[in-house]
N, C-alpha and C positions, 0 to 999 in steps of 0.2 A: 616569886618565891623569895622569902625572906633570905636576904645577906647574914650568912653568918662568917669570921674571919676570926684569926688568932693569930698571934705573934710567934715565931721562932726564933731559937736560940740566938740570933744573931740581930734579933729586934727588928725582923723587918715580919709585914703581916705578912699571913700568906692565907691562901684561900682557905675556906671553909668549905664543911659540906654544901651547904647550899649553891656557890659557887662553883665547887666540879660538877653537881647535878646540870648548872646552866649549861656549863661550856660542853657537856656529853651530849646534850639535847642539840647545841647549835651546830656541833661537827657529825651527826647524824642527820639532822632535819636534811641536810644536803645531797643525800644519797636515796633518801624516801621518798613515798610520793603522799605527802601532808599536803596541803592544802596551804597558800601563803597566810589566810587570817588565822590561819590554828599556829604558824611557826611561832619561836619564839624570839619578841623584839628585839631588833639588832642583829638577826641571822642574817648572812646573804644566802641568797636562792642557788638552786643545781645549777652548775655550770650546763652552757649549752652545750647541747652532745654527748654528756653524761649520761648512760642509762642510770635508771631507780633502781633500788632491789625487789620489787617486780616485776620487770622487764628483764631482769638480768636473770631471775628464779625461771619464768617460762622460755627464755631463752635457753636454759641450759635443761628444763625438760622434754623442748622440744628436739635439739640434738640428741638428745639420747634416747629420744624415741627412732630419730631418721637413722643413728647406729646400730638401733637394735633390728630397725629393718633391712640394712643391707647387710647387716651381720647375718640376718635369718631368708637367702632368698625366696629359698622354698614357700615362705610363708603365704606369699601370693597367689600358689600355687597350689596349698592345700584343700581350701576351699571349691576352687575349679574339680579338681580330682574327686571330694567328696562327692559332687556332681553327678558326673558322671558316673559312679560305681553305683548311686542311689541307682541312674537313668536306667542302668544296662539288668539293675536287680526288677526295677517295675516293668521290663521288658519279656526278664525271664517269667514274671509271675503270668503276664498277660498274653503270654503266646500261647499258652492251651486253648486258651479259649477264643481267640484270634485265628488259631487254626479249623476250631471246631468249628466256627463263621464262616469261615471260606471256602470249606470244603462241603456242608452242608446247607452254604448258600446264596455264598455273595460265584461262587464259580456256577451251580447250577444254574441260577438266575442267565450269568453268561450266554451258559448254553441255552437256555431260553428265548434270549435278546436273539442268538446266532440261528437258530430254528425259524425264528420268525422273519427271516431277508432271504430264506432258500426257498426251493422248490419242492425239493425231494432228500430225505434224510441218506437216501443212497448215491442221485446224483452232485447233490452240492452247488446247486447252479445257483448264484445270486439273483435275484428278483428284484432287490429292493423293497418298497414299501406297496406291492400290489397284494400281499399276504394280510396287509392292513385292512383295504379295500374291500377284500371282498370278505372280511367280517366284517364289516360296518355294512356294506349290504345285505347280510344276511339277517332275515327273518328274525329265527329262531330266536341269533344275538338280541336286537331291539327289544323282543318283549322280554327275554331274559332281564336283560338292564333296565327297562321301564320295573317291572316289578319290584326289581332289588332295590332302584331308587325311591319307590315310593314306600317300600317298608322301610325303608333303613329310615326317612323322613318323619314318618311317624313312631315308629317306632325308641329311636334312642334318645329322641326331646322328651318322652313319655317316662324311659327309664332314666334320666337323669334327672328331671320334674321330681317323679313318683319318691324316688330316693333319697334325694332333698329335703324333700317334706316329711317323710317318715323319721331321716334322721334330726330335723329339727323336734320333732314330736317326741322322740327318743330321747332328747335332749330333756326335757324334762322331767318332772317326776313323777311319775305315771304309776300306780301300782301295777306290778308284774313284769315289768317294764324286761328281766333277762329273758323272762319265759317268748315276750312276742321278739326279742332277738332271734330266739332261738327255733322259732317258728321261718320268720324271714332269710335262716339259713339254711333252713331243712332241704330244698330242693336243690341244692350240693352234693345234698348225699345221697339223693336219690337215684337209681340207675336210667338212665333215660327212655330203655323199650318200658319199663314200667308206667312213667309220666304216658308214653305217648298211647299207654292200653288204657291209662284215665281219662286222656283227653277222645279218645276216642268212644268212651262209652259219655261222655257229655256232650258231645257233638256231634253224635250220629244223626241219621234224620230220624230215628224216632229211639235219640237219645235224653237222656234228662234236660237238658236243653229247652229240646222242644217240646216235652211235657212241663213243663212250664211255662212256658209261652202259650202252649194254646189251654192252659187253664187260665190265663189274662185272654180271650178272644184276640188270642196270635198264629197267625199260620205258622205253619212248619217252614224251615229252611234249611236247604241242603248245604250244608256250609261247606263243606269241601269241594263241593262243583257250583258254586254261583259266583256272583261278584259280591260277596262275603267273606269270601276262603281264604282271607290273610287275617282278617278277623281272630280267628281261633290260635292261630301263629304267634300274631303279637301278642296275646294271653298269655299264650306260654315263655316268650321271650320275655316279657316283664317279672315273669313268675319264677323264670330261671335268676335273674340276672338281680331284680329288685336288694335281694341281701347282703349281698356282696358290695353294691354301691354303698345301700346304707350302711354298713360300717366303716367303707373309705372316707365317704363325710364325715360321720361322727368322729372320726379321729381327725378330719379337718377341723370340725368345730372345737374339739380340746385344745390343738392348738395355738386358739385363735387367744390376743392378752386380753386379759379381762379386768384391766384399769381402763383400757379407751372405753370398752361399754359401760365402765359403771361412772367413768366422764361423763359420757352422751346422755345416761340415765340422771345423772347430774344436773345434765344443761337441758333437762323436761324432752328427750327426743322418746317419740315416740316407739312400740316394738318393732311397725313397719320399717322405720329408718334406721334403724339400728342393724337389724336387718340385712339393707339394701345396700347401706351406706357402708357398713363396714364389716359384717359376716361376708356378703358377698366378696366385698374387697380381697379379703383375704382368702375366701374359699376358690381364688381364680384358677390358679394350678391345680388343685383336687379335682373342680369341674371339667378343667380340660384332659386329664388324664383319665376319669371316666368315661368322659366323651368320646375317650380314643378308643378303648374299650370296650364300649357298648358299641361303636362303629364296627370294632373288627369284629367283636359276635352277632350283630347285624348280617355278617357276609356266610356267618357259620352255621345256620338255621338248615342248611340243607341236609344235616343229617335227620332232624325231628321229621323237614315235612317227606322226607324218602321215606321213612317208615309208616307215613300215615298214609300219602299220597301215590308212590313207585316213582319210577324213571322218570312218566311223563302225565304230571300231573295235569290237573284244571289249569286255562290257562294263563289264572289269578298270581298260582303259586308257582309259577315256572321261573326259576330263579338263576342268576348268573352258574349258580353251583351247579344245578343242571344242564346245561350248558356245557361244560366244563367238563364234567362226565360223561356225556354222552357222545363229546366230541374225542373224546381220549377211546371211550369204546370202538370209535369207528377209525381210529387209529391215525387222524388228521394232527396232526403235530403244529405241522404248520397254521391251521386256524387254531388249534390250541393255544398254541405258543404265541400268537400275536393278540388274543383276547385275556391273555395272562397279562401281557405286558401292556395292554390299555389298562385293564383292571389298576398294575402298580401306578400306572402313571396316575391314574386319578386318585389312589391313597396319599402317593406324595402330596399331591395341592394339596388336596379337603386336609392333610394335617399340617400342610403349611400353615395354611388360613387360619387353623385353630393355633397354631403357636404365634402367628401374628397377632390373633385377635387378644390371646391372652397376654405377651408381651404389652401389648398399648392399654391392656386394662389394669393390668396391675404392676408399671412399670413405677409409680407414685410410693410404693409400700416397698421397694429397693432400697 
């Protein structure tokens, strides 16, 4: 900067503006934190040890933060406290229903587990696991369980297949597309002695059925007493249940984002892949929660085939649920109570499995 200087009264120069701007710049530079090529020439540098007035600004904001906190002790403490008061309200909300649990069935079960170690509901004598034994030897039990497993096997691959495919078909633009919704939901509302007086006038042995068949040169089949008689079963289990999935999917496949498939439709993949690759991906939870689903009404069929079949049906249809009742009629607690509790134990696994299987399937889309 230009030197400017002037004479005073007494003839000697004295600074100029220019000159105080220098000497303000050079007794400042000392205390900032400039840079040495930006000072200006002929300044000396901060002394060592010297704070900046940066160092000395957060210096002095950070004591008055560490004042404000021991002046406020509380302060640490309010947040803890909000805590808790949150903890003890989400406790008061969830204990209706944590009671209505326990008492309706984490304690029954209890008494179930405790039924199934004794002998006698009057004497109380422990047993052990010979109450196990001789259900698992028993008759009855085997073909009860062979049955149930081999419907449940075909049967719920069938409704979660079937419903799948409906809802991806649904998925498109189909005219009338609410009306066969609303088809698919109908058997909701239907009373079920009703369904089972339909089924029964198409599956009789000289019901519609079989006049159709033996107008194609088919014999007649007694489908309630052959090795056919889960046959008519599954019908109706798919028939109950089909709607109800297909809406759970369809509202899995909404939603599913629809920038990765119009990517994938991008990068030339075909509709199988798109599909496979990434509906399925994301439809992994829906499928397993149907699956759970259609398992446990797989086990609840016993009321359609008691009305079609009684007590003690064909030995096709003889199912855990029969079982179960017949043993409570003869007032056996104790094999009651121990083919209950194999029953739970093998729901745990098979939805263990299913929560494993879905965990490792769609653990990528986390």
């Amino acid at each position: 900067m230009k030197k400017l200087s002037r004479k005073d009264a007494y003839g000697k120069e004295s600074p100029g503006v220019g000159e105080k701007l220098n000497r303000y710049l050079r007794r400042n530079a000392e205390g900032m934190d400039v840079p040495v090529s930006r000072r200006v020439r002929g300044t000396a540098g901060p002394s060592a040890g010297t704070p900046s007035l940066k160092e000395r600004f957060f210096k002095k904001k950070k004591k008055g933060e560490e004042s404000r906190t021991e002046g406020n002790p509380s302060s640490g403490t309010n947040r803890s406290v909000k805590e808790r008061r949150e903890r003890r309200v989400s406790w008061v909300f969830l204990s209706p229903s944590l009671i209505g649990v326990s008492l309706f069935f984490i304690v029954p079960f209890i008494v179930v587990i405790y039924y199934s170690l004794i002998d006698n509901p009057i004497r109380h004598r422990f047993v052990g696991l010979s109450n196990y034994g001789r259900v698992l030897r028993n008759e009855a039990f085997r073909v009860a369980v062979a049955n149930t497993l081999k419907f449940s096997v075909v049967a719920v691959p069938l409704a979660v297949g079937l419903s799948l495919l409906l809802a991806v078909v649904m998925e498109q633009r189909l005219p009338w597309k609410s009306r066969f919704r609303s088809f698919f939901l109908s058997p909701m509302m239907v009373p079920t002695a009703s369904v089972i007086m339909i089924w029964q006038i198409l599956f009789h042995y000289n019901g519609l059925v079989n006049v159709f068949l033996r107008n194609f040169s088919g014999a007649k089949i007694d489908w309630l007493k052959s090795s056919y008689a889960q046959v008519p079963i599954i019908l109706l289990f798919l028939w109950k249940n089909l709607g109800y999935n297909m809406i759970l999917f369809m509202s899995g496949l909404a939603n599913i984002p629809k920038d990765q498939i119009e990517v994938a439709r991008l990068e030339s993949a075909t509709e199988f892949q798109i599909f496979w690759l990434i509906k399925i991906r994301y439809l992994s939870s829906t499928i397993m929660f149907v699956t759970i689903m259609s398992l446990i009404n797989s086990f609840k069929v016993f009321r359609e085939i008691y009305l079609m079949a009684g007590d003690y049906p064909y030995d096709a249809l003889y199912m855990l649920q029969h079982f179960m009742n017949n043993t409570f009629k003869s007032l056996d607690y104790q094999k009651l109570s121990s083919a209950a509790v194999l029953m739970a134990i093998f729901m745990i696994v098979v939805i263990g499995i299913l929560f494993l299987t879905e965990d490792w399937f769609g653990r990528d889309l986390e």
